[in-house]
C-alpha positions in Angstrom: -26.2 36.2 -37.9 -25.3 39.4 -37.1 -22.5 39.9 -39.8 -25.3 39.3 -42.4 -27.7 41.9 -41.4 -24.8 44.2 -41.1 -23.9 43.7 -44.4 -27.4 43.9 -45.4 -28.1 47.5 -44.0 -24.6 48.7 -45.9 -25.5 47.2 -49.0 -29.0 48.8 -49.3 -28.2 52.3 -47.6 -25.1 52.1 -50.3 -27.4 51.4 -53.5 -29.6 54.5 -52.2 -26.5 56.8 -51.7 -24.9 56.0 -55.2 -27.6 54.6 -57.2 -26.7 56.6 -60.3 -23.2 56.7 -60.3 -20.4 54.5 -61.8 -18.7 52.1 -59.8 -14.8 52.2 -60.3 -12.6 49.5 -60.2 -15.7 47.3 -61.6 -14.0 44.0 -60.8 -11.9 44.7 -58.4 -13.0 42.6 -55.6 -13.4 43.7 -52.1 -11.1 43.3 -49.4 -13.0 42.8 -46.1 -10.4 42.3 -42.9 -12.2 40.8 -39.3 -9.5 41.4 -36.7 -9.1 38.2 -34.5 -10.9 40.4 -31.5 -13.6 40.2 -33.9 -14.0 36.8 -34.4 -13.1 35.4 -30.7 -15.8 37.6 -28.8 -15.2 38.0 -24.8 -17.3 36.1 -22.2 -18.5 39.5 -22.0 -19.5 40.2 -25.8 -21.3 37.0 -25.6 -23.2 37.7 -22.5 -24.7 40.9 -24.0 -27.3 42.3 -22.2 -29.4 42.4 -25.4 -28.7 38.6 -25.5 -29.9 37.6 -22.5 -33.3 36.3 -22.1 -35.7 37.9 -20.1 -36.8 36.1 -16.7 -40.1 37.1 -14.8 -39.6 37.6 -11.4 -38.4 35.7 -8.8 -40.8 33.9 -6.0 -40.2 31.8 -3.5 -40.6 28.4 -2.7 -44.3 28.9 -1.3 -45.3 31.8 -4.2 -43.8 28.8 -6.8 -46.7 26.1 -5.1 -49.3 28.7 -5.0 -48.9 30.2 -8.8 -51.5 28.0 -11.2 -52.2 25.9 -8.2 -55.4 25.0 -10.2 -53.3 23.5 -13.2 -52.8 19.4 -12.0 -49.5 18.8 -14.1 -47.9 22.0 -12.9 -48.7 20.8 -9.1 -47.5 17.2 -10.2 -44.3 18.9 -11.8 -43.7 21.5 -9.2 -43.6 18.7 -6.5 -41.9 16.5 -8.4 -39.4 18.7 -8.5 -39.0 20.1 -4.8 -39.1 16.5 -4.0 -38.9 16.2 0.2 -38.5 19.9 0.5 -40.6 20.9 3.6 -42.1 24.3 1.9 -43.4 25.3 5.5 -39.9 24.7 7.3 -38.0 26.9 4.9 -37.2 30.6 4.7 -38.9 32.7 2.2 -35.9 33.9 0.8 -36.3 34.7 -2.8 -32.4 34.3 -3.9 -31.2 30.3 -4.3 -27.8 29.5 -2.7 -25.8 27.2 -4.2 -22.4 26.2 -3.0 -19.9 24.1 -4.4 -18.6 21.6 -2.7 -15.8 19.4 -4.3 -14.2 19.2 -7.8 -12.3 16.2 -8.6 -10.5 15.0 -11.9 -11.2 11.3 -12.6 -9.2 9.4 -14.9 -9.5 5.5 -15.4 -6.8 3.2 -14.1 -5.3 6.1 -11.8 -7.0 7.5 -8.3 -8.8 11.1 -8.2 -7.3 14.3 -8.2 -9.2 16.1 -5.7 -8.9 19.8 -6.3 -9.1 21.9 -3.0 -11.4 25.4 -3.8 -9.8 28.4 -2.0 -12.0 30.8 -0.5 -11.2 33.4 -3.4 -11.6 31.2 -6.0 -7.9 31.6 -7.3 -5.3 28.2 -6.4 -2.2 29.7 -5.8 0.4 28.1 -8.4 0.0 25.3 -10.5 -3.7 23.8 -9.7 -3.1 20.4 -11.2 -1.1 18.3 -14.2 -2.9 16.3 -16.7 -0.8 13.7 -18.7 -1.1 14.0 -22.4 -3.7 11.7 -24.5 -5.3 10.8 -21.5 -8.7 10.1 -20.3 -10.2 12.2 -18.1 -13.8 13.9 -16.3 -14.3 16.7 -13.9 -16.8 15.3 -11.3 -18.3 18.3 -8.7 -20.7 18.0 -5.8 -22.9 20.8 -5.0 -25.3 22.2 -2.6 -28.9 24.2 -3.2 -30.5 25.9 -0.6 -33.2 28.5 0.0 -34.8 28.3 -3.3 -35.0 26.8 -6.5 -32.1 27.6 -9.0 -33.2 27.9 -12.7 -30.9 27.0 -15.8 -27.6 25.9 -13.6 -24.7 25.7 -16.3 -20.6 25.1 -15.7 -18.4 27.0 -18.6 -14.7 26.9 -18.9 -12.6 28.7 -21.1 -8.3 27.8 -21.4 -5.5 29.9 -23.2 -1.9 29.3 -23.9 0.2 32.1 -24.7 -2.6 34.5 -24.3 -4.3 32.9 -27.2 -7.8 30.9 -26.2 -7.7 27.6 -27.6 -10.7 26.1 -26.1 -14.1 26.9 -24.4 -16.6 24.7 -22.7 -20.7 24.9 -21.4 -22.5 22.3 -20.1 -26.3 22.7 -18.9 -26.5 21.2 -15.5 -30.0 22.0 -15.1 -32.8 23.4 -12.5 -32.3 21.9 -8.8 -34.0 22.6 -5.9 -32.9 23.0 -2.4 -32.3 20.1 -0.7 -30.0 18.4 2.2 -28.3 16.4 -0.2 -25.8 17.7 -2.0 -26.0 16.9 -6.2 -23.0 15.2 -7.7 -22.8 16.2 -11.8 -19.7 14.4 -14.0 -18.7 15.8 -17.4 -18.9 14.3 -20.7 -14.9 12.4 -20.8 -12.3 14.1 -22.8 -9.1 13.6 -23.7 -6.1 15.6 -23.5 -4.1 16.9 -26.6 -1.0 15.0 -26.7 2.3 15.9 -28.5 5.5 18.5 -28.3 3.3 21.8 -28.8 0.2 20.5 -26.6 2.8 20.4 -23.8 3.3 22.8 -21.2 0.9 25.6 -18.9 -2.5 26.8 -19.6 -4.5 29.5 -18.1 -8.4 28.8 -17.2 -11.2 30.1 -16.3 -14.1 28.5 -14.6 -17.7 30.0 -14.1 -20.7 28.0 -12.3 -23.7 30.9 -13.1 -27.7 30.4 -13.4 -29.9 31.8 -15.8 -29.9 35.1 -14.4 -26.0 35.2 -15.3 -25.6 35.1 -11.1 -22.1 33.7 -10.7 -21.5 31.5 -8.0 -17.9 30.3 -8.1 -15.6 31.6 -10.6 -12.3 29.8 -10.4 -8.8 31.5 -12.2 -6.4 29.2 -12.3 -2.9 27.4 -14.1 -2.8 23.7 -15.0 0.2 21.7 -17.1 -0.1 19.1 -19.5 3.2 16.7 -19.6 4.6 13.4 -20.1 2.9 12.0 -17.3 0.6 12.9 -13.9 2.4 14.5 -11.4 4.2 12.4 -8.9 
């Protein structure tokens, strides 16, 4: 990891430096402090450009059927995977669209919450309550047009207080476009539960592709009580 070549490089360009000179304070052992900004890196530390990986470019949905048209199991897979998709109907438009649709919380033995999406991506006020040490999924339709979208993924990161106590990212996949719209459910979790669980969170949630495009980010407030909201 990176804190291991770090201290790699010091150590060595250290026993260059001072390789004939006493150490003092033989024993003493040495303090090393991280600061917590250290440790909990931003969304944008994470995404690094350095990090990323490095896509070839973009074609559209007719340049995807004629590259290694020769190769059988890349057709197979590459119809497979537009499925009905009329390549001569649609527009040669290299970027994908994708556009979500609904996003509902489903709990058992209650009905859905149904979250409406503003237009700016930011519910004004309290978005939603979930009770604590319940049972819960987010369920989300969405749509795919104009091309194919590559590596779809949904993150979410929450704070309370200012401090972030939990982040999520789940690998939807690659879609292509298509009348339909694609319904995705999350793995179930279950709300903390207890007097310091209690109370409002701040969120933020991120639907992006491989190429880091973003196309709904969603800042918002939810509560954790008792019970659901009336």
């Amino acid at each position: 990891m990176g804190f291991d070549e770090n201290k790699e490089t010091g150590e060595n360009s250290e026993a260059t430096d001072h390789e004939n000179e006493t150490h003092k304070n033989e024993g003493e052992p040495v303090s090393r402090q991280v600061s917590e900004a250290s440790i909990y890196a931003t969304e944008e530390e994470e995404d690094e450009p350095g990090s990323k990986i490095q896509l070839g470019p973009q074609c559209t949905l007719k340049e995807h059927l004629e590259k290694d048209k020769d190769d059988e199991s890349l057709r197979r897979w590459k119809e497979q995977l537009l499925g009905s998709v009329d390549v001569n109907n649609v527009a040669e438009i290299l970027d994908p669209e994708v556009k979500i649709s609904s996003l509902s919380i489903v709990s058992p033995d209650r009905d859905d919450i149904v979250l409406p999406i503003p237009e700016d991506g930011n519910p004004k006020g309290l978005w939603f309550t979930l009770k604590e040490g319940s049972q819960y999924r987010l369920k989300f339709t969405f749509q795919v047009n104009n091309n194919i979208v590559s590596g779809l993924k949904y993150t979410n990161t929450v704070w309370k207080t200012g401090v972030k106590v939990d982040s999520t990212k789940e690998m939807l996949g690659t879609f292509s476009p298509q009348q339909e719209p694609y319904t995705h459910e999350m793995p179930e979790e279950t709300t903390p539960s207890g007097l310091f669980a209690r109370g409002s969170y701040s969120a933020r949630s991120k639907f992006l592709d491989d190429d880091n495009k973003c196309y709904l980010e969603i800042n918002y407030t939810f509560d954790i009580k008792k019970e659901w909201a009336a």
